[in-house]
N, C-alpha and C positions, 0 to 999 in steps of 0.2 A: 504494500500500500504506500502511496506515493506519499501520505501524509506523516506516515513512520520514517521516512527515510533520513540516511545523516543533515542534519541542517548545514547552515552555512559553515558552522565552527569545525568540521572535518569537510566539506564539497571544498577541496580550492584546485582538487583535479577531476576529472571524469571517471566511470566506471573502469575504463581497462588501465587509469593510469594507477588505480586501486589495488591492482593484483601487481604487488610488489616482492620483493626479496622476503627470506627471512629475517634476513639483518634489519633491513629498513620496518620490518612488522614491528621486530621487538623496537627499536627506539623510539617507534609510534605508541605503544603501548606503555612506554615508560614515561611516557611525558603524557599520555594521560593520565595514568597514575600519580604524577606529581600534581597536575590540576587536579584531580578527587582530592589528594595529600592536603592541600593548600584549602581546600574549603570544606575541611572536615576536623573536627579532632581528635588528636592523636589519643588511640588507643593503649595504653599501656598496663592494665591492670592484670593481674592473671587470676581473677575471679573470673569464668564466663557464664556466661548467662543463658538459662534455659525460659523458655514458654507454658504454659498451660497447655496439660493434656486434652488434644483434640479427640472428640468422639469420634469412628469411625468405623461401621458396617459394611462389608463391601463383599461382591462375590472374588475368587482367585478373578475370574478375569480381568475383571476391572483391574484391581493392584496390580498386574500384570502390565495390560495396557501403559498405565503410569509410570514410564522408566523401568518399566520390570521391578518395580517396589513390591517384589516379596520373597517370602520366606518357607522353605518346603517343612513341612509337618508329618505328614500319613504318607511318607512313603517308606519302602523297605530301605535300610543301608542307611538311614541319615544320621549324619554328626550327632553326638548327644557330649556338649563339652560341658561338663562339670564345674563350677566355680565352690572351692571349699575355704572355710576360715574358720580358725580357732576361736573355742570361745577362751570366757576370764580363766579357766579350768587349764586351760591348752588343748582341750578335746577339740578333733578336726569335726565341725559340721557341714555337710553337706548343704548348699544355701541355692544350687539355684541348673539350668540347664538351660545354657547359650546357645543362641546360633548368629554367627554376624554372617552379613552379606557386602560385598563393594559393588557399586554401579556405577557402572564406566563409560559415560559419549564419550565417542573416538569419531573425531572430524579427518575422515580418510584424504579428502583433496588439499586437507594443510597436514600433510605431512604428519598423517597419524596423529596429530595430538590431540590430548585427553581436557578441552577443557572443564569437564563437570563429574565429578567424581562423590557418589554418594554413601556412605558407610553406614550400616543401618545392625541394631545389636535386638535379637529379641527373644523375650523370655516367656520360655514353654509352661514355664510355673505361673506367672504372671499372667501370660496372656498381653505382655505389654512390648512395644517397641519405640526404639530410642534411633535418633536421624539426627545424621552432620554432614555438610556439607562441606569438602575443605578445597580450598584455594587455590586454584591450578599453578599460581605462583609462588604455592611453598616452596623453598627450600628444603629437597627430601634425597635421601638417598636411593640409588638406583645402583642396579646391579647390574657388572658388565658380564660380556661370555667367559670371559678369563676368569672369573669368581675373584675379583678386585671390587671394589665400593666406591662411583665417584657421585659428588653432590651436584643436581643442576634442578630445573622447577619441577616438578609433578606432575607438569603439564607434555613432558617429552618422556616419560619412563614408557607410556607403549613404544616408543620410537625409538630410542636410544637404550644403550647399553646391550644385556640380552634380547632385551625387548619383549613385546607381544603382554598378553594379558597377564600372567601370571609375574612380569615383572613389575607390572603393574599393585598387584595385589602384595608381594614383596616389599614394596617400596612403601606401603598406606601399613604392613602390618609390623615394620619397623618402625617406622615416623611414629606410631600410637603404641608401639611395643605390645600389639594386638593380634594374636592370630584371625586370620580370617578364613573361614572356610568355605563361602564360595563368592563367584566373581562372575557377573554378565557383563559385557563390551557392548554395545550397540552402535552401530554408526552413525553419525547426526543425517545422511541420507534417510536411512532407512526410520528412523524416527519423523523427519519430515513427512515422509512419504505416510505414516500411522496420521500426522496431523492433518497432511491434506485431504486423509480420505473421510474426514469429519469435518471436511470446511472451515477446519481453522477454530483456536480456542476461542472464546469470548473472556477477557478480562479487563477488571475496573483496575484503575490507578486513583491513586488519591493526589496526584498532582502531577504536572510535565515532567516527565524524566527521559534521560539520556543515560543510555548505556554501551560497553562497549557487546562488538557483536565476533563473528568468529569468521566468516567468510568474507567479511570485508570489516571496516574499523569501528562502525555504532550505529545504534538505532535510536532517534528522537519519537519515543509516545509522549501523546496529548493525555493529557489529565482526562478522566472516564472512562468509559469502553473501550477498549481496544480487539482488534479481529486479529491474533498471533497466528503468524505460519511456526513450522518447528523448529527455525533455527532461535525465533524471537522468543518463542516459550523457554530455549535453553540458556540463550541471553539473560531472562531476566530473572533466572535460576542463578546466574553467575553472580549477577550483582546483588540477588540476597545471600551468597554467602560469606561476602567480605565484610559487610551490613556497612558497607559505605553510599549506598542510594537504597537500598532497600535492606529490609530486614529478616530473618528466618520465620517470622509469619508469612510473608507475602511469599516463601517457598511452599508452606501449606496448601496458601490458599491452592496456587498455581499445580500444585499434584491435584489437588481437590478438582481443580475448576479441569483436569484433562483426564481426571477417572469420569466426571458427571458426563462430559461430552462421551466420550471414548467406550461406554459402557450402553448407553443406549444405541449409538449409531453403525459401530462394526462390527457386521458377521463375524462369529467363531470363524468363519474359515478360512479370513483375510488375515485375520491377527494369526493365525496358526502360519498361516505364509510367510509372514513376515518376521514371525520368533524362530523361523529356522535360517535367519539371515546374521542371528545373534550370537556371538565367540562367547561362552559361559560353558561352566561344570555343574549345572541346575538341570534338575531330572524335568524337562518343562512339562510334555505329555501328561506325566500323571499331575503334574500343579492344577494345571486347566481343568483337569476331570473336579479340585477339590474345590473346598467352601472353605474358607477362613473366618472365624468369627474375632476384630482385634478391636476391642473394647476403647485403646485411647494409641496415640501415638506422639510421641515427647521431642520438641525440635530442642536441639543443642546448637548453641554459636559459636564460632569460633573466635568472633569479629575484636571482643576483649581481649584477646592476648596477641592480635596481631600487634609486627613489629614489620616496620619498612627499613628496608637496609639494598644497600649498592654491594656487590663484591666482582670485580674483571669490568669491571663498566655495566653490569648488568641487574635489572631489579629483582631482589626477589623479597616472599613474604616471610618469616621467622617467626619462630615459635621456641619458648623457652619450651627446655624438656618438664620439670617442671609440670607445667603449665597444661602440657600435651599430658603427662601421666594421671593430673586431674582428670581431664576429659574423660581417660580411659576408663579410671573410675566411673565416674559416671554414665558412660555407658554400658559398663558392666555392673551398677548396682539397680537393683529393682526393689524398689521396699513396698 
């Protein structure tokens, strides 16, 4: 929509003079970064902040649809990871039975890379699950073929080092010091292609915002309704997870508002086509057949302990460890 499109503040060349280097991406990127930097407040605390438990009823399909936001249950063979803690006694009690997942867009025409990565922790005791979204500009380790350790963003681990998805998953279950046990890729194509065949999301904004976008450098939405194609739903996914224009609710709402579309308008048989397009170790077949009942679902920010720092000339986001083993906490407790 020509209304969404970059305003003047990035238009000062045309469409194909927009498909530039990778060098020239990142110092476009860095200097918007420095404009968000400059009319935001610096974040420094390493309390982060969580939301109120959203309600949420949904069949497997739905959750599916949305990023593939789910978690297998009733099938044979699944994970059952145990969390145990000592009581005042020293007796080991058994407390709880985990399952995390990472969900991974992979923009295949930029060079494989991951900008939206979701980690999601949930408990089979509970009934509850726990959502973070983190930073494709972390500062994270990646693992090369050699089995050497080098640091670069988040945003290149499917691409760089060993690569593919599982270095992927390496890389998010180090950074959190967090096993992860399983991991879907989806390509920002093939997610478009899920948006288009629903006509495009419907979402409200509560005022003009500007974000950055993935296949070319940002999208200007007008305050109210807006009509997202897939790449703009993953857009404004990015920008709530740094909570520098947006916030881990408006990540809610945005899963919410592409289960309600996605769940009435796509045949089983189109969405079954399009999850065999998906790089994961998720039994999907039998998921589809199940019903999940997930009473509340917990968003976690990250946005509190982000840290902006330069290292080679290049930007990235940082995170005390610290800060990051809270997280882990809390994604692993369920009271």
């Amino acid at each position: 929509m020509e209304d969404k499109r970059l305003g003047e503040k990035f238009h000062k060349s045309n469409e194909q003079e927009l498909r530039f280097t990778q060098e020239d991406r990142h110092e476009v990127f860095e200097q918007i970064r420095k404009l968000e930097k400059n009319n935001n407040k610096q974040k420094n605390s390493l309390m982060f902040s969580s939301k109120k438990f959203v309600p949420l009823t949904v069949s497997m399909l739905a959750v599916c649809l949305c990023l593939f936001l789910f978690i297998p249950l009733n099938f044979s063979g699944n994970v059952n990871k145990e969390l145990n803690r000592s009581d005042a006694s020293g007796t080991v009690v058994q407390e709880d039975e985990l399952l995390t997942t990472l969900i991974t867009v992979k923009a295949e025409e930029e060079d494989n890379r991951i900008p939206f990565n979701l980690l999601l922790t949930y408990s089979k005791n509970k009934k509850m699950m726990k959502v973070v979204s983190i930073p494709s500009e972390t500062y994270a380790p990646i693992d090369n073929s050699d089995g050497t350790t080098m640091y670069d963003k988040l945003l290149f681990a499917y691409a760089f080092g060993s690569g593919g998805a599982e270095n992927v998953r390496t890389a998010v279950s180090k950074l959190f010091d967090l096993p992860i046990d399983y991991y879907a890729v989806i390509d920002l194509k093939t997610f478009s292609t899920m948006v288009d065949a629903v006509n495009g999301i419907d979402y409200d904004l509560q005022e003009d915002t500007q974000v950055r976008a993935i296949t070319s450098v940002g999208f200007d939405f007008k305050k109210g309704t807006n009509r997202l194609n897939g790449e703009e739903v993953v857009a404004l996914m990015m920008a709530a997870t740094d909570g520098r224009n947006l916030n881990e609710e408006n990540l809610l709402h945005l899963i919410l508002a592409v289960i309600n579309k996605t769940e009435s308008k796509m045949p089983q048989t189109q969405l079954k086509e399009l999850m065999s397009q998906i790089e994961t170790n998720l039994p999907l077949d039998q998921m589809l057949e199940n019903k999940i009942d997930m009473n509340s679902i917990k968003s976690l920010s990250l946005s509190d302990g982000i840290r902006d720092d330069m290292k080679d000339g290049k930007y990235f986001i940082m995170f005390e460890k610290d800060y990051l083993k809270s997280v882990s906490e809390e994604l692993t407790t369920f009271n």
